[in-house]
C-alpha positions as CSV (number, residue, x, y, z in Angstrom):
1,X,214.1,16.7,124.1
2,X,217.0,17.9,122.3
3,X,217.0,18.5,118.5
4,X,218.5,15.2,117.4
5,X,216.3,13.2,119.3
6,X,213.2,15.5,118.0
7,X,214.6,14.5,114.1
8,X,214.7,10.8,115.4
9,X,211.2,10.8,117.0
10,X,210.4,12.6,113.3
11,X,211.8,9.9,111.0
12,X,210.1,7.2,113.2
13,X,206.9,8.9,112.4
14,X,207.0,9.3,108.9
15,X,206.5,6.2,106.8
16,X,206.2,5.7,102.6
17,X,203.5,3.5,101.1
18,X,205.6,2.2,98.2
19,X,202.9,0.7,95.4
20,X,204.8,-1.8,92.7
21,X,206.7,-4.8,94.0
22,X,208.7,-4.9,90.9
23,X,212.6,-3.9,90.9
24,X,212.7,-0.5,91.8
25,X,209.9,-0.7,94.5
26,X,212.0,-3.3,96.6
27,X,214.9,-1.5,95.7
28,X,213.1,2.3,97.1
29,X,212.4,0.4,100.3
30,X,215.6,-0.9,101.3
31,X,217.2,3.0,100.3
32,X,214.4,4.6,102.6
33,X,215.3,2.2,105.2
34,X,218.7,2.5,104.7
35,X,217.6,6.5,105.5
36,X,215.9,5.3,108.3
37,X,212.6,6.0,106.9
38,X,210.1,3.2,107.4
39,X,207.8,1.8,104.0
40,X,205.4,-0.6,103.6
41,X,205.8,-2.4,99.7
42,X,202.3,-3.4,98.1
43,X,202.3,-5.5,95.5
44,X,199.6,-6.5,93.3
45,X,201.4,-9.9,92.6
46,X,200.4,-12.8,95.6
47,X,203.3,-14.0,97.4
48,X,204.1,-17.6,95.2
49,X,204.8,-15.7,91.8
50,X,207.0,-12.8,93.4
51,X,209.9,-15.2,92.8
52,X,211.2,-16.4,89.6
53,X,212.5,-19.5,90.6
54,X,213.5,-20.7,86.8
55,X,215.4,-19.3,83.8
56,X,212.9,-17.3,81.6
57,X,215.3,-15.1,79.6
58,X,214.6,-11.7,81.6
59,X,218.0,-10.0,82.2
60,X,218.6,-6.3,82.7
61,X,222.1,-4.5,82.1
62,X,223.1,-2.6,84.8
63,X,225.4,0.1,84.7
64,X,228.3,1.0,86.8
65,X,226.5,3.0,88.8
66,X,223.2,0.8,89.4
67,X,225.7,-1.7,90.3
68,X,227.1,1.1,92.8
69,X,223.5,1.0,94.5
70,X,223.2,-2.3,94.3
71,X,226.5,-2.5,96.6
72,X,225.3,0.1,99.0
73,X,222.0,-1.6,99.7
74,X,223.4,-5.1,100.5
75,X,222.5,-6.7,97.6
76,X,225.3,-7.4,95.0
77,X,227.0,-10.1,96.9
78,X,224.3,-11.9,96.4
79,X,223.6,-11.6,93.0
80,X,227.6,-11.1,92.0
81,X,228.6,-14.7,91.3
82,X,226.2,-15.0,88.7
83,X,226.6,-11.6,87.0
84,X,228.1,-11.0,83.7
85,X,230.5,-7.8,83.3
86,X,230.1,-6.1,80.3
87,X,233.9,-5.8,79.6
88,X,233.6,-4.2,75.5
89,X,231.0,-2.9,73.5
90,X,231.0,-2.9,69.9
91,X,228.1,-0.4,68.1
92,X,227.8,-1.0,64.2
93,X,225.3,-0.1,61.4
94,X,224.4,-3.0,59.5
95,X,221.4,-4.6,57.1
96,X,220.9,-8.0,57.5
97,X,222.4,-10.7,55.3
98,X,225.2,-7.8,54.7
99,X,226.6,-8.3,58.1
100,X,228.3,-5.2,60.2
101,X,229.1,-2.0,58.4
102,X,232.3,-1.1,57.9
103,X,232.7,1.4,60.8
104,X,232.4,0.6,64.4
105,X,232.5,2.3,67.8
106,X,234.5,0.5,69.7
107,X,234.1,0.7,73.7
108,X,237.2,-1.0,75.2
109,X,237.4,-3.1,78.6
110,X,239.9,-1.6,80.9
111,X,239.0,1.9,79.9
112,X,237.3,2.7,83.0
113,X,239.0,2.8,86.6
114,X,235.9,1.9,88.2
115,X,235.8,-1.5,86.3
116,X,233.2,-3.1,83.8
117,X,231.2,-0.1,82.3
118,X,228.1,-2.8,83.8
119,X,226.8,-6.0,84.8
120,X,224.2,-8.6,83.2
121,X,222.6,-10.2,85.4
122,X,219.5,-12.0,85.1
123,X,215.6,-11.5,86.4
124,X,215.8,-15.0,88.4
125,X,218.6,-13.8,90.4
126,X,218.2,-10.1,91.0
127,X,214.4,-10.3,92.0
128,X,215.0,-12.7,94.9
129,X,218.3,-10.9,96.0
130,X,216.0,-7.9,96.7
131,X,213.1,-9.4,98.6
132,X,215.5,-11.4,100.5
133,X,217.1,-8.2,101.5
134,X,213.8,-6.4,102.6
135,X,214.0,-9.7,105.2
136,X,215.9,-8.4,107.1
137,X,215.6,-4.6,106.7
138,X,212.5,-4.0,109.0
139,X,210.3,-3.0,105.8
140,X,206.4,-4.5,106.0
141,X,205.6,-6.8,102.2
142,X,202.5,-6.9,101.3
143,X,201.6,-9.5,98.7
144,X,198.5,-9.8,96.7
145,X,197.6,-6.1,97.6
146,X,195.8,-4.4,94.9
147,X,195.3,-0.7,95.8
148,X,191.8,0.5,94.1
149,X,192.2,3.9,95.8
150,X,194.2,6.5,97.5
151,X,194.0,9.7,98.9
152,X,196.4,12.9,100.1
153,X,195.9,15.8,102.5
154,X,197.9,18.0,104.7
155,X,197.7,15.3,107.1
156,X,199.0,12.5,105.4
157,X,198.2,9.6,102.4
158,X,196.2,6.9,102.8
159,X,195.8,4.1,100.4
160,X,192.5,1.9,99.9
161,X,193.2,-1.9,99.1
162,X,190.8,-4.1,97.1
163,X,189.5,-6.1,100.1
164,X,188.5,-2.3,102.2
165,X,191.3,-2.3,104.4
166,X,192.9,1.2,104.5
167,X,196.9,1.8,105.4
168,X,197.5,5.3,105.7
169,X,201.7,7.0,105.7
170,X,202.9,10.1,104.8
171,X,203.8,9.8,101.4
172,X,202.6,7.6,98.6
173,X,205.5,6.0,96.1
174,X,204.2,5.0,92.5
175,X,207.1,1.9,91.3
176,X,203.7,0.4,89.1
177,X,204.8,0.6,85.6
178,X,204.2,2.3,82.9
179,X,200.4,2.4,83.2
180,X,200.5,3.2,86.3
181,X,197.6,3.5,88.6
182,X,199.1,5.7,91.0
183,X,200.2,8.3,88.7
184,X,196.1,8.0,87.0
185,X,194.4,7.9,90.3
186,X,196.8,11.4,91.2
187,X,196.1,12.7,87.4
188,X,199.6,12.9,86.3
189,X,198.9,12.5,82.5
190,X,201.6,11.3,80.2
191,X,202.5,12.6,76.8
192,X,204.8,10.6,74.4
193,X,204.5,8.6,71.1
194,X,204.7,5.3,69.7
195,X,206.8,3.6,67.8
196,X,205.7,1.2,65.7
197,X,208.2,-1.3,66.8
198,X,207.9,-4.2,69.5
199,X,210.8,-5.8,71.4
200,X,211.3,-9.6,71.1
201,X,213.7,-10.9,73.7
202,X,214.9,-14.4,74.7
203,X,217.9,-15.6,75.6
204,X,220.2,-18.0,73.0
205,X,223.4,-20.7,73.8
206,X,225.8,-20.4,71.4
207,X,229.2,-22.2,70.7
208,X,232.0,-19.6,71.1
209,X,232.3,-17.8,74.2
210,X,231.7,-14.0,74.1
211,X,234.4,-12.8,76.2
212,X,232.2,-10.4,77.7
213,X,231.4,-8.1,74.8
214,X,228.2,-6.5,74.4
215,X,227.1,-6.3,70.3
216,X,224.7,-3.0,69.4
217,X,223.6,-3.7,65.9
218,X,221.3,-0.5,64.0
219,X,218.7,-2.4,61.6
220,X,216.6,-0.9,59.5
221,X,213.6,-1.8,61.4
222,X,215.3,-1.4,64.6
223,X,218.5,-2.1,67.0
224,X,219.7,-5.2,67.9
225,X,221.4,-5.6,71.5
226,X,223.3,-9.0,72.0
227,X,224.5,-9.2,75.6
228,X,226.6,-11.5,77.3
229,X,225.3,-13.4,79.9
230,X,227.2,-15.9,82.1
231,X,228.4,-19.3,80.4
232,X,227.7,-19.5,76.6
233,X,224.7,-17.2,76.6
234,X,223.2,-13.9,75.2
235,X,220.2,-12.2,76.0
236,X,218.8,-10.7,73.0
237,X,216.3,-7.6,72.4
238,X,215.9,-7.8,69.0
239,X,213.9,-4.3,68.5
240,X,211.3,-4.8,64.7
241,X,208.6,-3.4,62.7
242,X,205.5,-4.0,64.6
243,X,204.3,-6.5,62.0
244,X,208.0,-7.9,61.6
245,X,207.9,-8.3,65.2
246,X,204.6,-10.0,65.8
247,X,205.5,-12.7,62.8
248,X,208.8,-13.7,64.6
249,X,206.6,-14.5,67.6
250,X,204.7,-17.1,65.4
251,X,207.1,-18.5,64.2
252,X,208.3,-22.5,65.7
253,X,211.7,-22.2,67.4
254,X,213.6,-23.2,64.0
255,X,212.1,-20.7,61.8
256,X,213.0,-18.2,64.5
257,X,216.5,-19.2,64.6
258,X,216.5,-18.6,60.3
259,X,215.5,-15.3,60.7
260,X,217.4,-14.2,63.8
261,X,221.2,-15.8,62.4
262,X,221.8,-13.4,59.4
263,X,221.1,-10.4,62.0
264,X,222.7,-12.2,64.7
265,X,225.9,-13.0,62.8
266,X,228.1,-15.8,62.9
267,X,230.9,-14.5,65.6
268,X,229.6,-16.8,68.5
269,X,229.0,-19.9,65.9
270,X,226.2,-22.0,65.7
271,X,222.8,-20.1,68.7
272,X,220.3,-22.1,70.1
273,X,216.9,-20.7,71.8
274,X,217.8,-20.7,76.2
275,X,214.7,-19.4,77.2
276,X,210.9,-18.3,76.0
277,X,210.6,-15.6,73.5
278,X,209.0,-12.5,74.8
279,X,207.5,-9.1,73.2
280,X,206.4,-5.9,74.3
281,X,205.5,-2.8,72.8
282,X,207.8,-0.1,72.0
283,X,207.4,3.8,72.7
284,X,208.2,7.1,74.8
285,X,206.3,8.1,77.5
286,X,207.1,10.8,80.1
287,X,204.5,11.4,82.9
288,X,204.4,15.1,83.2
289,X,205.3,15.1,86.4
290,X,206.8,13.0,89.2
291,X,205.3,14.7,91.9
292,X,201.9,15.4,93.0
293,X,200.4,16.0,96.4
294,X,202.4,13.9,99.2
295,X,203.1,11.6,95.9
296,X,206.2,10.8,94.2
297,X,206.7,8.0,91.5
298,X,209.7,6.2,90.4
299,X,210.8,3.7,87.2
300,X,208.5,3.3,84.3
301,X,205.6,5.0,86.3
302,X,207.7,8.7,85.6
303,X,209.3,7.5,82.5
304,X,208.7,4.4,79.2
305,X,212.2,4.9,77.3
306,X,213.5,3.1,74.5
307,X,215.3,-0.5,75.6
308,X,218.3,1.4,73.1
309,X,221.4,1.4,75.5
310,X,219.3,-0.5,78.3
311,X,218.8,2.7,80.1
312,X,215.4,1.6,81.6
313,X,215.8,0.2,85.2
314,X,219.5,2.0,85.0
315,X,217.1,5.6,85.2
316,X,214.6,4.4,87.7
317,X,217.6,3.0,89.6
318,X,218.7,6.8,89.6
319,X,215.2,7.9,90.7
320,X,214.8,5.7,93.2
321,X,218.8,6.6,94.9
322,X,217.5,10.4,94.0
323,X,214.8,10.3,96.0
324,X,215.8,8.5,98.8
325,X,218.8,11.3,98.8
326,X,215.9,14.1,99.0
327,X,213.6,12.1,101.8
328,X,216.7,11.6,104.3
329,X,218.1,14.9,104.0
330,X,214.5,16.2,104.7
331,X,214.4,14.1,107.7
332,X,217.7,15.0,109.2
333,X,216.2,18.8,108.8
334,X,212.8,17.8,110.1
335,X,211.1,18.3,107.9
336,X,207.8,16.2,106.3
337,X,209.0,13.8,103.8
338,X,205.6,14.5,102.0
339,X,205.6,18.3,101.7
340,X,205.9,20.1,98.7
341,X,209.2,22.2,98.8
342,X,210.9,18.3,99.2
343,X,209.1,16.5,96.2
344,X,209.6,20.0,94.0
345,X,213.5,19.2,95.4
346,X,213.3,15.3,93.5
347,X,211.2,16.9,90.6
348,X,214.0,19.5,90.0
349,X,216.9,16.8,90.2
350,X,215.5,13.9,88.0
351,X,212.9,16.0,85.8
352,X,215.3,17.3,83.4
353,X,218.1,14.1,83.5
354,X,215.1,12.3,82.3
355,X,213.9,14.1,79.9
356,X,217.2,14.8,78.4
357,X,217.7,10.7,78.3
358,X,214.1,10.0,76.5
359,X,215.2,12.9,73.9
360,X,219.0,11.2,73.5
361,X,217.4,7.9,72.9
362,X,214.1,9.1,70.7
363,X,216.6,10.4,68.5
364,X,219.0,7.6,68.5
365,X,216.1,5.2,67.4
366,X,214.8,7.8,64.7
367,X,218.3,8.6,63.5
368,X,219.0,4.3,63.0
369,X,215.9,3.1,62.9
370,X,215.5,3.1,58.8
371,X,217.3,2.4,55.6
372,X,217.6,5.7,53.8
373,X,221.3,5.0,52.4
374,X,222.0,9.3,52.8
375,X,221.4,8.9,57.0
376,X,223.3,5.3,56.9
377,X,226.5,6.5,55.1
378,X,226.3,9.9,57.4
379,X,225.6,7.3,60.6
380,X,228.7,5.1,59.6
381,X,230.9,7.7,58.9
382,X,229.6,9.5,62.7
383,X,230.4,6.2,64.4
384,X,234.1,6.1,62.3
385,X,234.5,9.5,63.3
386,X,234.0,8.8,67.2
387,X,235.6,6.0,67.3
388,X,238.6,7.9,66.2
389,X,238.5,10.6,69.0
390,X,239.6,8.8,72.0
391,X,238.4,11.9,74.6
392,X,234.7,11.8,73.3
393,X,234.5,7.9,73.1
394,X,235.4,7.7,76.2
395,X,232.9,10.2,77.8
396,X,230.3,7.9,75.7
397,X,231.6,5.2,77.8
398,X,231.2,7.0,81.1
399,X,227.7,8.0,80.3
400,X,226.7,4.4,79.4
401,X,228.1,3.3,82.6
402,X,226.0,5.8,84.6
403,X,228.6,7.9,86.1
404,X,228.2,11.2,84.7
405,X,225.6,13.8,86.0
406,X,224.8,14.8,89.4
407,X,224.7,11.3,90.8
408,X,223.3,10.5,94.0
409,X,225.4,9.7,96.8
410,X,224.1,6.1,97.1
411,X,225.8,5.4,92.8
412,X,228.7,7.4,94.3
């Protein structure tokens, strides 16, 4: 047998047990197939609520780059004709009932040679696009399959599911969220801190059309993202004082809409709710590690970030291309996609972007996130002041898009 057929036989052999059936689970297991590594997706959820087949105000901005992956795994034609590009975005200071501050940071469209610095594009279409594309990819769903334990040796991982049955791979992939059991089963603590805020998001109609610009408003008790969505619509994560937050939630639809207008503003004209309102939480979290013994994890089980910027699923859209990078190039050496020396390979590349990220954004939502009128006149006059400096706005713009760093080949 000659050495290409012995790194073939290898890759056939080797096989990831990828637990979350999220985004970036379905999303790891097209990129490892893709590698021509075979995975197995558990997912706690059963099979007739894996699909969102109605409008419930989730959306997710994805950067240039995540849209990059996208591309590469087969899946942005689907999803593309009801994506939103994100053609401007305009950042302000601002209290409400005041309105904007006076200096903005302007992101242009056009500014960019690859295109829109991203795409909005909503839960209801992305999540189906994804497990229609593990269809056809030769990866093995499982729905309705809680994992209660799992185990690693030099042999191999196996993972127990909640009925007994026992699958058993070479590596175990943790895609589970923030409180993730894979990462507490394999004792990777996390340290971070909490905020004090929580996120209320929905999506609203309004009368003027948006024209594709994205809106970054810095409230006292925390930002304000409006983003365009297809049609007359903006999704809205409207980040508030925990006991702000939890008040807006109460409130009927038309007191919510009184309190939400003087922060919204009155640019788009008269807003109407399009969707449910939902909250969650807001804080930092970094799992110490995101490797263990023949384990690796991915997404919110590595990393909770601030929604600021909408960098969540963008970073564990760059884990997930990371790591698929690291398993096929361990293959095509033959080596075990489980061993140390390759998961201290993914630690090494997405270890320190991260952490660097979760600082940028922790400091962001510190620096904004109050009304001490010394940091506001010092934040308006920084946001004047890069505005005006057309080199460093626009490697702010690159970085929001995704496409600075040591990107992997598949955001290329």
């Amino acid at each position: 047998m000659d050495n290409a057929a012995r790194r073939r036989d290898k890759s056939a052999m080797q096989h990831a047990l990828i637990i979350g059936g999220g985004l970036n689970g379905p999303a790891l297991a097209l990129a490892l197939a893709k590698a021509g590594i075979g995975a197995t997706l558990l997912d706690a959820l059963p099979a007739e609520t894996r699909s969102a087949p109605g409008f419930d105000g989730r959306a997710y901005a994805l950067a240039a780059a995540s849209v990059k992956l996208l591309k590469a795994l087969g899946v942005w034609e689907a999803v593309a004709a009801e994506a939103q590009p994100i053609e401007e975005i305009k950042v302000t200071d601002g209290v409400a009932g005041e309105g904007a501050g006076p200096f903005w940071l302007h992101f242009e469209r056009g500014a960019l040679e690859e295109g829109p610095m991203g795409q909005m594009v909503e839960d209801r279409h992305l999540r189906p696009a994804l497990l229609a594309a593990l269809e056809g990819a030769g990866v093995t769903q499982r729905a309705g399959a809680k994992v209660i334990a799992q185990e690693t040796g030099p042999g191999g991982a196996r993972v127990t599911l909640e009925g007994g049955e026992v699958l058993e791979g070479t590596l175990i992939v943790g895609a589970d969220g923030r409180r993730s059991g894979t990462a507490m089963r394999a004792g990777l603590k996390r340290r971070g801190t909490e905020y004090g805020q929580i996120a209320v998001t929905c999506a609203v109609a309004h009368e003027r059309p948006h024209e594709g610009v994205a809106h970054q408003f810095f409230m006292p008790g925390g930002p304000l993202a409006i983003l365009p969505l297809s049609g007359n619509r903006s999704s809205i994560v409207w980040s508030e004082r925990a006991a702000r937050a939890e008040a807006l939630m109460a409130m009927e639809e038309e007191a919510f809409l009184a309190a939400l207008r003087p922060a919204f503003g009155s640019h788009l004209g008269q807003i109407s709710l399009a969707s449910k309102r939902f909250s969650y939480p807001l804080g930092l979290s970094l799992a110490e590690r995101f490797v263990a013994a023949r384990l690796a994890l991915v997404g919110d089980a590595a990393h909770g970030l601030h929604p600021l910027a909408g960098q969540g699923l963008n970073a564990g859209f760059r884990d997930v291309a990371a790591l698929a990078e690291v398993l096929g190039a361990a293959v095509r050496r033959g080596e075990d996609i489980g061993s140390a020396p390759v998961l201290a390979r993914y630690q090494s590349w997405r270890g320190f972007d991260t952490a660097a990220l979760a600082m940028a954004t922790d400091g962001f939502n510190r620096l904004f996130s109050n009304d001490n009128p010394l940091l506001r006149a010092g934040r308006r006059l920084g946001l004047g002041a890069v505005s005006a400096l057309p080199g460093l706005r626009r490697g702010l713009m690159r970085e929001a898009a995704g496409l600075t760093g040591d990107l992997p080949p598949l955001m290329r």
